[in-house]
N, C-alpha and C positions, 0 to 999 in steps of 0.2 A: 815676577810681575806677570799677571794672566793678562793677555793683550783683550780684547773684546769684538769677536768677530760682526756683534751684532751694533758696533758704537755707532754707526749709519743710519738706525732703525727709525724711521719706518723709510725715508726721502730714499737713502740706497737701492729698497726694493721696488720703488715705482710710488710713492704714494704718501698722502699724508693726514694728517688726524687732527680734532678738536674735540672741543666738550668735555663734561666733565659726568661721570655719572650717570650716563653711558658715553665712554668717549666712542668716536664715529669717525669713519672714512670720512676727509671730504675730499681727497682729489686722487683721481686713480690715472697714474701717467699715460698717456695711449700709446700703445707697443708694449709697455712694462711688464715685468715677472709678475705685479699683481693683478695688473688687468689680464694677464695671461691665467694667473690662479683663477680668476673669474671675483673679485673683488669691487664694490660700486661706491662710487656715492651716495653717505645716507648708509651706508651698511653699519652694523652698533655690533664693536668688540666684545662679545659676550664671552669669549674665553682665551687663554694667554699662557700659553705654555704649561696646559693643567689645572690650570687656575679660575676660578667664577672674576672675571673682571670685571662684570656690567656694574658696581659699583666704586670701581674705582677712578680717582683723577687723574688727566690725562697724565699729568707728572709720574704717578704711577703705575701706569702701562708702558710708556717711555724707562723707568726705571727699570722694569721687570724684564720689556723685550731684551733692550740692550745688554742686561747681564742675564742671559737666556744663555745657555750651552749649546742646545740648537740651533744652525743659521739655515734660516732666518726659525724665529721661533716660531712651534706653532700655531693656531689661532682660529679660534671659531667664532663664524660672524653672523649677525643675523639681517638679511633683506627684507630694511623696509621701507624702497621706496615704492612711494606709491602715489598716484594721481586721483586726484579729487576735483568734482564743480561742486561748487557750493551758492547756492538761490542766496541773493539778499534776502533778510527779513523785511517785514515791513517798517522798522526803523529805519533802517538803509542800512543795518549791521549786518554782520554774517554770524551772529551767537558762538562767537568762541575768541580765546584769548590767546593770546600768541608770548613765548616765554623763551628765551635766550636771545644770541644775537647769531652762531653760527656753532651748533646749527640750529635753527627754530622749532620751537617744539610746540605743538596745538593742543590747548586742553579743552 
């Protein structure tokens, strides 16, 4: 029986993820191995042990880390948080639509 060094993944390493299709950092522990890798909230797992993962569900990046040979496996992220002001329109809207619950996505 192969034990699985990576069965902790992602909480062991400092950190945790949602979304589906881009799944996404949301919480980067303070002190942690990941915030020490330099990892944020709002960063989008764009690769996973070799692998294009920007389309996969979270279920399966969880599945891939954890039976990953590598500990922790490795992983390329993309930054992008980013701050915005946005002017009311003159409806009182702000012209855009807002899509998930966590994390939100603006179209």
């Amino acid at each position: 029986e192969k034990k699985m060094a990576n069965a902790g993944w992602p909480e062991a390493f400092g950190f945790s993820i949602s979304g589906n299709a881009p799944v996404v950092i949301c919480e980067v522990e303070e002190g942690g191995s990941a915030q020490q890798a330099g990892l944020q909230p709002g960063d989008i797992i764009a690769e996973l042990d070799g692998e294009d993962a920007r389309d996969w569900s979270r279920e399966e990046v969880l599945e891939a880390a954890r039976s990953a040979e590598k500990v922790p496996p490795s992983m390329v992220v993309v930054s992008r948080k980013r701050t915005f002001s946005i002017p009311r329109a003159r409806d009182g809207g702000f012209g855009l639509t807002l899509r998930g619950d966590s994390p939100v996505f603006i179209r």
